[in-house]
GUMAR-557863 format. One record per residue (C-alpha): x, y, z; residue in three letters. Coordinates in steps of 0.02 Angstrom, whole numbers, padded with zeros to 5 digits, always signed. Example, Ala and Ser with C-alpha at 12.3 -4.5 7.8 and 13.67 -1.06 7.14 Angstrom:
GUMAR-557863
+00615-00225+00390ala+00684-00053+00357ser
end
This chain:
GUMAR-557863
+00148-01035+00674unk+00040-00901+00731unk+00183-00854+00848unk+00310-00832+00765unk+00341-00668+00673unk+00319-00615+00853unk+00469-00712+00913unk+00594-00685+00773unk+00565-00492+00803unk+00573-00512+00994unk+00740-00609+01002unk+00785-00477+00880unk+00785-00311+00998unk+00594-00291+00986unk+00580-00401+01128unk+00641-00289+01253unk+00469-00195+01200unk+00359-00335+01159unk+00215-00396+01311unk+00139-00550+01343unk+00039-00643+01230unk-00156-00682+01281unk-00196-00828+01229unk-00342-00957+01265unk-00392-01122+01381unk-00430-01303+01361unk-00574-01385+01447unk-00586-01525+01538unk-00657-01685+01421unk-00727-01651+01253unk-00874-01774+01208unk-00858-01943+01160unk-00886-01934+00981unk-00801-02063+00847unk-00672-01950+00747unk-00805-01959+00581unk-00963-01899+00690unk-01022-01739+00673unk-01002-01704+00492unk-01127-01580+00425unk-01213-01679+00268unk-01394-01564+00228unk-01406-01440+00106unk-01435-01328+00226unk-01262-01349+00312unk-01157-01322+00167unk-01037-01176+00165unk-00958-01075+00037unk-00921-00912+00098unk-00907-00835+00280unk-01067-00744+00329unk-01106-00737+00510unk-01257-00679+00591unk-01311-00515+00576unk-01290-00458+00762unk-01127-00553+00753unk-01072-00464+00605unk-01094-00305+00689unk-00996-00338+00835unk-00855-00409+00727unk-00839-00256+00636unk-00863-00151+00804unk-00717-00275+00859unk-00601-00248+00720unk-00602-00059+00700unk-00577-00023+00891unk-00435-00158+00866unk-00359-00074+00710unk-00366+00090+00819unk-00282+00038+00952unk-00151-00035+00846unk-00097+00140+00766unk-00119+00239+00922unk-00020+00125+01040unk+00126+00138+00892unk+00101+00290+00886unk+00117+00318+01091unk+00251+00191+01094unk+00367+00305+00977unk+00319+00447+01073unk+00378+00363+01234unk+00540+00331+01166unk+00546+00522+01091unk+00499+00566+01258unk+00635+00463+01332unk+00771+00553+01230unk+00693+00749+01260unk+00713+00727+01440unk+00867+00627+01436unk+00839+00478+01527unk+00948+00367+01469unk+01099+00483+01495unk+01053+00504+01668unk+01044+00318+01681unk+01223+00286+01606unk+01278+00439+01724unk+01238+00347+01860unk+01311+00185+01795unk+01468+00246+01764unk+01486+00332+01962unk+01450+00156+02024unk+01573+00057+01913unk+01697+00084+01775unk+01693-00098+01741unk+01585-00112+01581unk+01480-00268+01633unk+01435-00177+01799unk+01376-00019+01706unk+01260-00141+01596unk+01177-00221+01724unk+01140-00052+01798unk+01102+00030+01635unk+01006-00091+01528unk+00865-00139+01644unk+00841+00035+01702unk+00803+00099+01519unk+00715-00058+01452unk+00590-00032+01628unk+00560+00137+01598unk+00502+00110+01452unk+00417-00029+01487unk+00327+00060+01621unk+00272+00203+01535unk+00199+00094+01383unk+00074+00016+01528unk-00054+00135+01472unk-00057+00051+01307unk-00058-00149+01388unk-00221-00105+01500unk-00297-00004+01368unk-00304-00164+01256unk-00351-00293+01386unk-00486-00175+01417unk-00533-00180+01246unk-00531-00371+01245unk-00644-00381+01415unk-00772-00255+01347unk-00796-00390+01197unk-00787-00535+01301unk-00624-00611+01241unk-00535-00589+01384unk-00602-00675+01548unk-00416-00655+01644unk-00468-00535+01812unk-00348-00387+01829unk-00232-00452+01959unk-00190-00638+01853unk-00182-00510+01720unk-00041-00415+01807unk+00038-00562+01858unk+00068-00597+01689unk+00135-00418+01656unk+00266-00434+01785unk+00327-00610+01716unk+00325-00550+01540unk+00414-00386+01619unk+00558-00511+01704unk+00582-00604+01541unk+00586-00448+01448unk+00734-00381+01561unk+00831-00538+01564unk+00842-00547+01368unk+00841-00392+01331unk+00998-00370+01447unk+01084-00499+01363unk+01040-00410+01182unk+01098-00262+01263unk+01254-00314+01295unk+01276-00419+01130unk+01230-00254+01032unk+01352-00130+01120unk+01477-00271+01128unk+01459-00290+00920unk+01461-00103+00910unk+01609-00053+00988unk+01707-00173+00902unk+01625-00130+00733unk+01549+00053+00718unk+01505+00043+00534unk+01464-00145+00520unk+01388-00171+00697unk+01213-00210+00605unk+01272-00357+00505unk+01366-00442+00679unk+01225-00404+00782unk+01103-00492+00654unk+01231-00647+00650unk+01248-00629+00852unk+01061-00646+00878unk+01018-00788+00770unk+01099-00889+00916unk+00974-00811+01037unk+00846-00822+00932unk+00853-01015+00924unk+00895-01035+01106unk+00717-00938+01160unk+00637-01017+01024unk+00712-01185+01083unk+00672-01153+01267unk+00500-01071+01237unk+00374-01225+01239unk+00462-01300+01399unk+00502-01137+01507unk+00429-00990+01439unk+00260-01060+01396unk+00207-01137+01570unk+00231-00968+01646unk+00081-00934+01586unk-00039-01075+01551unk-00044-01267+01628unk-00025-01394+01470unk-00071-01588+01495unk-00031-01712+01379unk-00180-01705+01276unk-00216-01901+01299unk-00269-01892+01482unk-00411-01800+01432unk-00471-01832+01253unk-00412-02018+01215unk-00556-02031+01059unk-00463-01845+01002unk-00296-01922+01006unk-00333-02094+00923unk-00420-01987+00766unk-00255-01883+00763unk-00160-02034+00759unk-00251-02096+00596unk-00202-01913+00523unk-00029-01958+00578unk-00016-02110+00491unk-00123-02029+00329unk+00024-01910+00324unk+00157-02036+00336unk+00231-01957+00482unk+00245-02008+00671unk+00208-01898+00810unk+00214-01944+00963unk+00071-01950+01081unk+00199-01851+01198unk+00206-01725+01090unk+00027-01677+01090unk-00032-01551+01223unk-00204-01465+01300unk-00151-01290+01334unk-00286-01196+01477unk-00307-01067+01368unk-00483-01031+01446unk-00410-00961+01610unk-00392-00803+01509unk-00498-00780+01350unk-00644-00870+01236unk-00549-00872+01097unk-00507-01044+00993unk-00348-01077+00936unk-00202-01211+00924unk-00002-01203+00842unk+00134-01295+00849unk+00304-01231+00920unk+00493-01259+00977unk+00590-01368+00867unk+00707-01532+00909unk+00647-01613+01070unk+00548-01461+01117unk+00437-01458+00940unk+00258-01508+01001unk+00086-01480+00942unk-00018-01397+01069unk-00222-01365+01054unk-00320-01220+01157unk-00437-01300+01273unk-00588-01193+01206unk-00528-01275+01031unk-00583-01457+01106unk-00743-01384+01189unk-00822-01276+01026unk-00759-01375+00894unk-00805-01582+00848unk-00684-01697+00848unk-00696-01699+00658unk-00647-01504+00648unk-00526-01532+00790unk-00449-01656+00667unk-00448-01523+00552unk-00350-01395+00646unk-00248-01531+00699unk-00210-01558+00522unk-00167-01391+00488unk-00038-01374+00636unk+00024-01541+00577unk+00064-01463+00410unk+00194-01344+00482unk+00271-01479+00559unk+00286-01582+00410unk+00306-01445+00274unk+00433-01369+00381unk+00370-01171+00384unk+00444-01137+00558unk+00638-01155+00476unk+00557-01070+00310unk+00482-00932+00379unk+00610-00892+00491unk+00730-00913+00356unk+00634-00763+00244unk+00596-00674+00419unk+00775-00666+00452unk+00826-00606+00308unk+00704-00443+00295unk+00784-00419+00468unk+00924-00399+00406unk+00885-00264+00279unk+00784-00186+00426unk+00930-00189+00523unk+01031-00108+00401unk+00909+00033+00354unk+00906+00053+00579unk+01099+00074+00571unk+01081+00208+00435unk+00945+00298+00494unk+01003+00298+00675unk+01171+00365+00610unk+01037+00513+00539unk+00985+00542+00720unk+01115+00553+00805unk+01205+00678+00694unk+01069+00813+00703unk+01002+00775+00898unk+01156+00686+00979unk+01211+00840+01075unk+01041+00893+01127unk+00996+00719+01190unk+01190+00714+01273unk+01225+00563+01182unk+01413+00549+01142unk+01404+00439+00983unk+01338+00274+00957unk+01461+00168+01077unk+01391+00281+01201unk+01226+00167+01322unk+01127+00304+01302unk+01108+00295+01106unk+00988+00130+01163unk+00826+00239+01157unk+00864+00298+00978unk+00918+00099+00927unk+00750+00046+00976unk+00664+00185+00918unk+00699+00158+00745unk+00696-00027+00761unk+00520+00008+00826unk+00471+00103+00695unk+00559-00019+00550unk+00473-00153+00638unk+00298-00070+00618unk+00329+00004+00441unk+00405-00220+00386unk+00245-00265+00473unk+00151-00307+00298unk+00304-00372+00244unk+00306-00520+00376unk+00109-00535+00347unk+00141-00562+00185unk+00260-00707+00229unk+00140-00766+00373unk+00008-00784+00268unk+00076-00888+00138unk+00116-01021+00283unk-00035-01028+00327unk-00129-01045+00163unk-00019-01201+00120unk-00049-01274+00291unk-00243-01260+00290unk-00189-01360+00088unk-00118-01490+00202unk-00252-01484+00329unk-00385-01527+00193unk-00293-01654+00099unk-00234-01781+00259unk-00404-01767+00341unk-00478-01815+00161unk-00551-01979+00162unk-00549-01981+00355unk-00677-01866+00399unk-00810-01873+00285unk-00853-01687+00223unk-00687-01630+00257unk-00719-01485+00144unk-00880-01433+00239unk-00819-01490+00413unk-00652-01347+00398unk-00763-01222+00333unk-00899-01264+00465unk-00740-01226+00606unk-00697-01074+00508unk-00865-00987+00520unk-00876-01054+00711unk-00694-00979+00771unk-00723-00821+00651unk-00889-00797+00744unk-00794-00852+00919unk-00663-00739+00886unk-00746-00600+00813unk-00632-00592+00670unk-00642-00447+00534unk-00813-00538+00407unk-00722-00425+00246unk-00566-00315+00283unk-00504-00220+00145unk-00339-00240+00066unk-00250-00113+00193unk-00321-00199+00330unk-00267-00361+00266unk-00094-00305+00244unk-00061-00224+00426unk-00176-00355+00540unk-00178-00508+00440unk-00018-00647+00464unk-00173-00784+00411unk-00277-00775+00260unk-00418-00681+00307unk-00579-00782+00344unk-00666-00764+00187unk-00507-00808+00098unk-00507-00956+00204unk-00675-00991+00222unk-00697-01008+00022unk-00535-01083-00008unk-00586-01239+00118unk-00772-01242+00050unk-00706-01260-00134unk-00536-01352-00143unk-00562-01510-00209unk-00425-01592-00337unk-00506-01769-00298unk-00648-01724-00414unk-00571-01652-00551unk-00424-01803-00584unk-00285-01705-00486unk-00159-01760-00384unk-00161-01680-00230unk-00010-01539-00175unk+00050-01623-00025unk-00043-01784+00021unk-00020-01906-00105unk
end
């Protein structure tokens, strides 16, 4: 789930910006311990709210506001880029030169399209190593500069390939329909949207990291997720269960579930299964197997799709506003014309940062009822559950330096999961077994 305001706004035209996602590694073998082992039970252990070390909390908070920074100045930058892009007429030149070579439309958009969309790309590069710097200098990042790269250039390829095709879907829509392009380039996308989102787990993923079928490595891991299966009253198969090798590039712990149909699989960071027991495993399992059963990914690309929409509409309008006050400095003919792209994305760009609470908001919902589920099917399977997910909550929040008490702002532009205090607390104190209530999902 944690993916996926990402990928509705990529398929929709923000992909041509968007840049590859760092993510974590698996480890070889976790230790044999019986799925009900390791389950904190002194007074001492118990947890209520998130408080990490002192020294940790420090570097959290050193963490989070150089991360909050970066965030506004890179959105900043990337606006100016595009602003940029327009002053010195770029994209003209670019359409120029597409039209000498070919009147034939298709030919000018294969000339056009990945021109702009690597121009842009490659003057936003200041902004990529400027935040994998930033996660090196905190030790979240262990990728070396030239896997890192790597990376760049394949997320650069994909980047051209779809956005080409958006390209040509948007000025395809647009020239057919002027005034009501927004609306058939909204309905035109959803198709693309579902095919990446479809193809993602099985082609786009293993770009990027190696998966395994998680019961090579960790059959004790797998036979304690199969009791959670069967707790929920669902089957997944052992074939849809994965070890992702997420520590070939950062220290961070982390798991989701993706794709949908016969791509839909469960997949758990490597550095998940080495700093986490098999009873919080279980737990974050759980969690990831409440998205699957509670059916957020349709849900929350449902809602996600529809704020698009509205974004979409206020783009059309406000790029309408552009163009009739700099269209003849920036030598753009109207909005038919390829070189009206730069202002399209610029104030889908800046829509897309201005929504960004919006699809928080949405995000975070999600994920509150899915760490419900995760507590209620691992209750009366791992003893403690309560204590065991707030135990892996103050672990990962101290792994992955996250924020120990952002204020509301910061919840509302960073946060697409409850924050970990919120989560920590919520975990430590839910309990309807105690007080003669039925539980909300797991009966």
């Amino acid at each position: 789930m944690k993916q996926l305001c990402a990928i509705v706004l990529v398929c929709f035209f923000a992909l041509m910006l968007a840049h590859a996602q760092s993510s974590a590694s698996p480890s070889p073998g976790a230790p044999a311990a019986s799925p009900t082992s390791a389950a904190p039970d002194s007074a001492q252990d118990v947890i209520l709210e998130y408080t990490p070390p002192p020294a940790q909390f420090a570097q959290a908070k050193a963490y989070s506001h150089a991360h909050y920074t970066h965030f506004f100045i890179n959105a900043l930058y990337g606006l100016l880029v595009l602003l940029f892009v327009l002053r010195w007429r770029i994209a003209p030149k670019f359409r120029n030169l597409a039209e000498r070579v070919s009147s034939h439309r298709f030919a000018q958009l294969i000339i056009f399209a990945p021109l702009t969309l690597l121009t842009i790309n490659f003057l936003t590069i200041p902004s990529d190593v400027w935040d994998e710097t930033l996660q090196r200098a905190y030790g979240l990042s262990v990728q070396t500069w030239p896997a890192w790269f790597t990376d760049w250039l394949t997320n650069m390829i994909l980047m051209l390939i779809i956005g080409t095709i958006l390209v040509a879907i948007l000025y395809g829509v647009i020239r057919r329909s002027p005034n009501r392009w927004w609306l058939y380039f909204w309905m035109a996308s959803i198709p693309v949207l579902l095919i990446v989102f479809f193809i993602q787990p099985v082609i786009i993923d293993p770009l990027f990291f190696k998966f395994s079928p998680l019961a090579d490595t960790q059959p004790v891991l797998v036979s304690g997720i199969e009791r959670v299966t069967h707790r929920g009253g669902i089957d997944i198969p052992r074939a849809r269960m994965f070890l992702m090798n997420a520590s070939s590039k950062t220290t961070t712990t982390n798991a989701y579930v993706t794709g949908f149909g016969s791509s839909k699989r469960v997949v758990i960071w490597d550095n998940t299964v080495k700093k986490a027991t098999i009873p919080e495993t279980l737990f974050v399992f759980g969690h990831e197997m409440g998205h699957y059963v509670l059916l957020h990914i349709p849900k929350e690309m449902s809602i996600i799709s529809c704020l698009i929409l509205v974004m979409f509409y206020l783009g059309y309008r406000l790029a309408n506003w552009m163009l009739a006050r700099g269209a003849y400095q920036w030598d753009i003919r109207d909005i038919k014309d390829w070189a009206s792209l730069p202002v399209l994305i610029f104030v889908i760009s800046l829509l897309s940062l201005l929504c960004t609470p919006a699809f928080n908001a949405v995000s975070r919902h999600f994920e509150h009822e899915a760490d419900r589920y995760g507590i209620e099917v691992i209750h009366g399977i791992v003893p403690n559950a309560n204590q065991v997910a707030a135990h892996y909550f103050e672990k990962s929040g101290e792994t992955n330096l996250s924020d120990p008490d952002p204020n509301w702002f910061i919840k509302a532009w960073f946060f697409d999961h409850p924050t970990r205090p919120e989560r920590v607390h919520f975990v430590a104190t839910y309990d309807p077994w105690s007080q003669n209530k039925a539980p909300e999902y797991v009966k």
